[in-house]
N, C-alpha and C positions, 0 to 999 in steps of 0.2 A: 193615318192622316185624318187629321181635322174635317176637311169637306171632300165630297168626291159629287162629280157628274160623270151624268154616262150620255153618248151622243149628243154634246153639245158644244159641237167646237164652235159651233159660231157664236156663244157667250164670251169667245175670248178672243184678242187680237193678239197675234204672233210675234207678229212684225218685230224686228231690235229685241226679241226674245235671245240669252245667250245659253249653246249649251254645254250644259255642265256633265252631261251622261246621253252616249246612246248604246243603243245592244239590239243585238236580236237572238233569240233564243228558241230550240224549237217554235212554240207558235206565235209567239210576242213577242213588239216588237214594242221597244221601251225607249222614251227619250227625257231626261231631264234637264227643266228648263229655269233659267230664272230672269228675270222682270218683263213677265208675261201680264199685258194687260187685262183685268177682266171689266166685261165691259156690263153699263145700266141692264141690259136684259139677259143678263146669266141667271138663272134658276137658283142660287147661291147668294148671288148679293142686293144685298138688303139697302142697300144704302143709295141708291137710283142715281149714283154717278161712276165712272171710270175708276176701279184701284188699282191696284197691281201685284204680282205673287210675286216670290220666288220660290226656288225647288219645287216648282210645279211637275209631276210624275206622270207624263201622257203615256198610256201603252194603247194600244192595238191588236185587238186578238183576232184569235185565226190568221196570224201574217203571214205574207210573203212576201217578199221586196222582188217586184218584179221589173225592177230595172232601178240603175245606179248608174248615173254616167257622172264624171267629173267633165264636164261642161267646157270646150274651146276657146281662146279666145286669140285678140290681137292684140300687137305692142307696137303703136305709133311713137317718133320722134319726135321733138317742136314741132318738125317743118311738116309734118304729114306724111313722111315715109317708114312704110310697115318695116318694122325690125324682126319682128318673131308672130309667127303662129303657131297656135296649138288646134289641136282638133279633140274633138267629141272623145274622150277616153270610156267606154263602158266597164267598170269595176266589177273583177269575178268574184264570183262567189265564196272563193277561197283567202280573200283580200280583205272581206268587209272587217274584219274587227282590228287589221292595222289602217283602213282609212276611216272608220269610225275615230280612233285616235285622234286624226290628224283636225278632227272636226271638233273637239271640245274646246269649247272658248270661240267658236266661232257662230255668229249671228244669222238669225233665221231671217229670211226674205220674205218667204210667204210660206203658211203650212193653209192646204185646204183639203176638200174632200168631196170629188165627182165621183159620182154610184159607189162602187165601192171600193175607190181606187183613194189612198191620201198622198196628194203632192207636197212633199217638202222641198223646195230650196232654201239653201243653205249658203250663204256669203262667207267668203273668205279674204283676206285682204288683196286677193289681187283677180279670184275669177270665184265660180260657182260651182257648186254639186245641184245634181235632184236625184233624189230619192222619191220613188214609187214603191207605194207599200198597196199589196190586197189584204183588207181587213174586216169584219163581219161587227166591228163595235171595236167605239173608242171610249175610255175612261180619264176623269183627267184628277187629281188628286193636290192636296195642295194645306199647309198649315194653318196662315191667317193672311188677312185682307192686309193692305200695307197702302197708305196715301202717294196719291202717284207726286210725284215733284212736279212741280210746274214751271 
């Protein structure tokens, strides 16, 4: 890869980032993203406005995904009468690489990073994942800058 940063996710905005790859592997934990914004004060761009990636190659080392819920929700009618709920599912262990699956092509909500815990949620067309990763350093890797659309 062209550019690489180390601990700097807050040069980049996530948001509507879509992904194209996730894995975890003994100790890394790897996700591939595309139209990842990066933003005026990334270490990397030079250019002191918003562009945008794709296949941008976030990992996380030292991982462990220390919780994985596929996220509850409810299904109201017009009128306001609950049809369906779901509840909090927590994803085993033994699961994650057919619900990794079900998550490519689908749109990131917010990725951030309190101490040394990384929150991903992850949008789906009808409800939510998070994904809690423990990680010791992030790297984020990526080709060339790309003008954002406006």
């Amino acid at each position: 890869m062209k550019y690489k940063t180390t601990n700097d996710l807050a040069g980049f905005d996530f948001t509507e980032a879509y992904i194209g790859e996730i894995r975890a592997m003994s100790d890394t934990f790897t996700i591939g993203l595309d139209n990842v914004k990066i933003l005026p004060e990334n270490t990397k761009n030079r250019d002191i406005r918003k562009m945008r990636t794709n296949e941008l190659v976030l990992k996380i080392r030292d991982a462990k995904i220390v919780d994985f819920v596929e996220e509850g929700y409810k299904v109201y009618d017009a009128n306001g009468n609950l049809k369906e709920k779901k509840e909090d599912r927590v994803v085993s262990a033994d699961a994650y690489t057919e619900e990794f699956k079900k998550l490519i092509g689908c749109v990131i909500y917010t990725l951030k990073k309190e101490g040394d815990i990384y929150e991903i949620s992850i949008d789906t067309e009808d409800h939510t994942y998070l994904i809690k990763v423990s990680g010791t350093e992030d790297t984020e890797e990526w080709e060339r800058f790309l003008n954002l659309d406006a």
